[in-house]
C-alpha positions as CSV (number, residue, x, y, z in Angstrom):
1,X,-54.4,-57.9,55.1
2,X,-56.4,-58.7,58.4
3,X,-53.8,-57.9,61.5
4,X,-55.3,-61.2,63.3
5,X,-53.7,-63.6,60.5
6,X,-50.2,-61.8,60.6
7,X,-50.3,-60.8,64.6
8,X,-50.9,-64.5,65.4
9,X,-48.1,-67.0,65.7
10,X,-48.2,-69.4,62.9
11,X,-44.0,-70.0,63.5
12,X,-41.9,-70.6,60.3
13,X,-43.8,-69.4,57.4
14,X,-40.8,-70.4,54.8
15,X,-39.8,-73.6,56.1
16,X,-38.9,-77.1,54.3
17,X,-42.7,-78.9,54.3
18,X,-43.8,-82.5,54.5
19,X,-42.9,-84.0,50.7
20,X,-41.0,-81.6,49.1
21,X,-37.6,-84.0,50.3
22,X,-38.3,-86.0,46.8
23,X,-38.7,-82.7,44.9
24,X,-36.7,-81.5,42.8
25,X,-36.9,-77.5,42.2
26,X,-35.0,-74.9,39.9
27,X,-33.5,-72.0,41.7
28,X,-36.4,-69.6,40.4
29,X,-38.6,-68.9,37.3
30,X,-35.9,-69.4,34.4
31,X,-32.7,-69.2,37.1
32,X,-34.2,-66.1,37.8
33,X,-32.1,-64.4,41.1
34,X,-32.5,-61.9,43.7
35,X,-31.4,-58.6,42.2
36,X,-28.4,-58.0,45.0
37,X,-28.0,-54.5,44.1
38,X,-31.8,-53.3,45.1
39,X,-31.9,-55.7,48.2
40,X,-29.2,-53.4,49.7
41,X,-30.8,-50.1,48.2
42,X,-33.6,-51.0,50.3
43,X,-31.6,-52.1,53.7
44,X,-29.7,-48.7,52.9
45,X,-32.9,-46.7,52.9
46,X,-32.2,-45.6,49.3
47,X,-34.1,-47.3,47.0
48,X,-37.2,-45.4,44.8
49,X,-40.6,-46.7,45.6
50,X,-40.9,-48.3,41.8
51,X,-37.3,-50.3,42.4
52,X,-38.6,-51.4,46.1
53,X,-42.1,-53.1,44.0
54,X,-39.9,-54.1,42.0
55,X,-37.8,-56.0,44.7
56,X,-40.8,-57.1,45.8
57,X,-42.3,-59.0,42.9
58,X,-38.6,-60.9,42.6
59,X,-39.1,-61.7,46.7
60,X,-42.2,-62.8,46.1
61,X,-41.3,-64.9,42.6
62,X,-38.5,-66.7,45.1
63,X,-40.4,-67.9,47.9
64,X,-41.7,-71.1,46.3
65,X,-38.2,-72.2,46.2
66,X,-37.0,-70.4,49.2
67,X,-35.1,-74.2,50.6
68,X,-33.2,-74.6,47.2
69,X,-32.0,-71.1,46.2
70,X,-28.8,-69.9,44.9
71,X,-26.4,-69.0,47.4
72,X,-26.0,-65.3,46.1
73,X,-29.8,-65.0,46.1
74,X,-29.8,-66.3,50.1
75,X,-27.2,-63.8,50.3
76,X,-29.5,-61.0,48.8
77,X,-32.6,-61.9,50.9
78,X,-31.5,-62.7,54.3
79,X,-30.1,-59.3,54.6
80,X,-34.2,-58.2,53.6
81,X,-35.5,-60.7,55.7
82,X,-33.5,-59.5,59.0
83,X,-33.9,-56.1,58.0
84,X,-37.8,-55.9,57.9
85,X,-37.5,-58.5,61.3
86,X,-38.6,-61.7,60.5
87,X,-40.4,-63.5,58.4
88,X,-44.1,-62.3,59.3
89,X,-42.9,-58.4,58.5
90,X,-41.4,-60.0,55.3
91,X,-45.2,-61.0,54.7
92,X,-46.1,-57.6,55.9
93,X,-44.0,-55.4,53.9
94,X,-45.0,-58.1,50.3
95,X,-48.4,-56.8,51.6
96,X,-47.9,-53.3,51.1
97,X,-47.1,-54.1,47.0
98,X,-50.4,-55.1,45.1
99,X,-50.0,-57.7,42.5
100,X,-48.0,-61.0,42.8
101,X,-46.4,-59.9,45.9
102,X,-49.7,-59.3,47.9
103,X,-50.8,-62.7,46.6
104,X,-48.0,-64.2,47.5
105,X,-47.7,-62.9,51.0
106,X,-50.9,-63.7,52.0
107,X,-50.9,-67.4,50.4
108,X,-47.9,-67.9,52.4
109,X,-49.7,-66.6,55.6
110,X,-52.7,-69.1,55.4
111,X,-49.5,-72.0,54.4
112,X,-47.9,-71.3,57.6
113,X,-51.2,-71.9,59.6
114,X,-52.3,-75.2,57.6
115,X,-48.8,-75.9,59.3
116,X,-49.8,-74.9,62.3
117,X,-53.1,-76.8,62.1
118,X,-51.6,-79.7,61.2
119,X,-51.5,-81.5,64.8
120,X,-54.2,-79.6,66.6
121,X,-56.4,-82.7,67.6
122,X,-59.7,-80.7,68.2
123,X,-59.3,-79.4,64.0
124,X,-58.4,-82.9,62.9
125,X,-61.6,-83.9,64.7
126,X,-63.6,-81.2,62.5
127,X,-61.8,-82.5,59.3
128,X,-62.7,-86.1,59.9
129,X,-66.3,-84.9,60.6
130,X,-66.6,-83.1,57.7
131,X,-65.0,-85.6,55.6
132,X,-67.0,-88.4,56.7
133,X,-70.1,-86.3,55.3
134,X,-67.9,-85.6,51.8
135,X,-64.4,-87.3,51.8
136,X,-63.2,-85.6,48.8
137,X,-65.2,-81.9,48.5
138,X,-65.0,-80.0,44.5
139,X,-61.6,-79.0,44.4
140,X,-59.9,-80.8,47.1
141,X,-59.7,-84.8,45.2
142,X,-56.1,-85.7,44.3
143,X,-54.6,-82.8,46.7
144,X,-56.3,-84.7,50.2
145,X,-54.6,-87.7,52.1
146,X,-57.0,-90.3,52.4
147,X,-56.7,-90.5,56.0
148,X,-56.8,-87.4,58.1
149,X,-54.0,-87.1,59.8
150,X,-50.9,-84.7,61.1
151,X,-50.4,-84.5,57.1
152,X,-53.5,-83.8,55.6
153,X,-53.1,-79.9,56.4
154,X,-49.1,-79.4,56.1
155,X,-49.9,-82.0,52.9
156,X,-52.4,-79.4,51.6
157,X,-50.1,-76.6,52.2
158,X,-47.1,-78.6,50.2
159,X,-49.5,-79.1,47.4
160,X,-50.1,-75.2,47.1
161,X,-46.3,-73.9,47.3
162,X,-45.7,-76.9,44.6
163,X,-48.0,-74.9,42.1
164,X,-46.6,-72.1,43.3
165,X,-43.5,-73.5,42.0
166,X,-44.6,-74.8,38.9
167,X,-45.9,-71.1,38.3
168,X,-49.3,-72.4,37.9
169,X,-49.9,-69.3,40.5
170,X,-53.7,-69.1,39.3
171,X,-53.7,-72.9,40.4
172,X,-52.2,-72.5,43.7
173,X,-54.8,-69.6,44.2
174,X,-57.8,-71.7,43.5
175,X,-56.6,-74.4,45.6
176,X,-55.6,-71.5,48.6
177,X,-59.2,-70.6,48.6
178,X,-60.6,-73.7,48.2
179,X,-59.1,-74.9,51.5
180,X,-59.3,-72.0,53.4
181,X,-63.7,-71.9,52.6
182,X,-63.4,-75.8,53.4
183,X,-62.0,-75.4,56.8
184,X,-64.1,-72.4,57.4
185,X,-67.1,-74.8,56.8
186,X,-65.9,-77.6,59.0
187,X,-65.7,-75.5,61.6
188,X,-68.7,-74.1,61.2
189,X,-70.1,-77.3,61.0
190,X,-68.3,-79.0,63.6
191,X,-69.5,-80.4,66.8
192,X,-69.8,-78.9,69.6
193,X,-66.5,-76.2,68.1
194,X,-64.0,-75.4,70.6
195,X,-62.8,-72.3,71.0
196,X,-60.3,-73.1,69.5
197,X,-61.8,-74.6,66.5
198,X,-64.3,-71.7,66.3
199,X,-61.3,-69.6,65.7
200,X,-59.6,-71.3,63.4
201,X,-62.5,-70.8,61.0
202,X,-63.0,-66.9,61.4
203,X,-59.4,-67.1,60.7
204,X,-59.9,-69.0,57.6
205,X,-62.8,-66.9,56.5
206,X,-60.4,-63.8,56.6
207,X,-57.8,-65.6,54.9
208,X,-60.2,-66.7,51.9
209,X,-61.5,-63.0,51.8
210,X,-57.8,-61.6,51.7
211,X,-56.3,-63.8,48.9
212,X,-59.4,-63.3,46.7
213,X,-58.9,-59.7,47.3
214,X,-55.6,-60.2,46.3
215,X,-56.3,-62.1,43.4
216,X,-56.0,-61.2,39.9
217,X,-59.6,-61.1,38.3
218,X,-60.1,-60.9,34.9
């Protein structure tokens, strides 16, 4: 993964978002939990490298539904959470493990920036200029607000951890990268760009590239 998209400050990257109040989720794929006994293997420092992936793809498999979990799996993964040192070296250290928890990771990283976008007036402007060219680009109709708003980005990012917790993970991917090469266009396309506009859309081209890297391709 780029450094910039995990050095910068996107603030909560697991955090309640805009919708999913009137969801109702399951504790994990089948009841699946957090495997208690390798979380503090790995906090120990004595967990193999194949149990650690291991722990890793059940991490990963648990953040869509990371606001709703069993207490004994909250009990598993804070520990991992406050041993790594946060939430962006949680991101980090999914990284490290190709496969679902890469994926993952970085989906999560470009969720906590939509977040982060959300309110930034100089990107809303971008959106509404690009939308008033296409209101509803290929892949985007039936997951965009139709007004652009403070919850047209956090709404997209809700829309994506919702697949993700449907398991429709090839879904949520598609969408990911969908967004992230929409945004990089509306920036490019914007006028006159701030700076900060300008770099929300190298950012977004690095996050497109690193979730397609990520991606399974058949």
């Amino acid at each position: 993964m780029h450094d910039k998209p995990l050095l910068k400050s996107v603030g909560e990257l697991l955090r309640r978002r805009h919708g999913s109040s009137g969801r109702t989720q399951q504790a994990g794929p089948d009841g699946f939990t957090l495997d208690g006994l390798k979380a503090s293997g790995f906090i120990a420092g004595t967990l193999s490298a194949e149990d650690e992936a291991t722990l890793a793809d059940e991490v990963a498999q648990l953040l869509p539904h990371h606001w709703d979990l069993p207490t004994k799996s909250v009990e598993a993964l804070t520990p991992v959470i406050d041993h790594l040192g946060g939430q962006p070296e949680l991101m980090a250290w999914l990284d490290r493990h190709p496969g679902r928890a890469r994926l993952i990771a970085r989906i999560y990283v470009l969720l906590g920036h939509l977040d982060q976008y959300s309110d930034d007036p100089a990107v809303l402007a971008a959106v509404r200029h690009a939308r008033a060219q296409d209101p509803y680009p290929v892949g985007l109709r039936g997951y965009l607000t139709p007004e652009t708003n403070d919850e047209t980005l956090g709404g997209l990012a809700f829309r994506i951890e919702e697949l993700l917790g449907d398991n429709r993970e090839e879904d949520a991917t598609a969408l990911a990268l969908t967004t992230a090469d929409w945004l990089r266009r509306a920036a490019r396309n914007a006028d006159t760009p701030s700076p900060d506009v300008r770099e929300m859309g190298e950012l977004m081209g690095h996050m497109h590239q690193d979730i397609s890297e990520a991606a399974p391709h058949s």
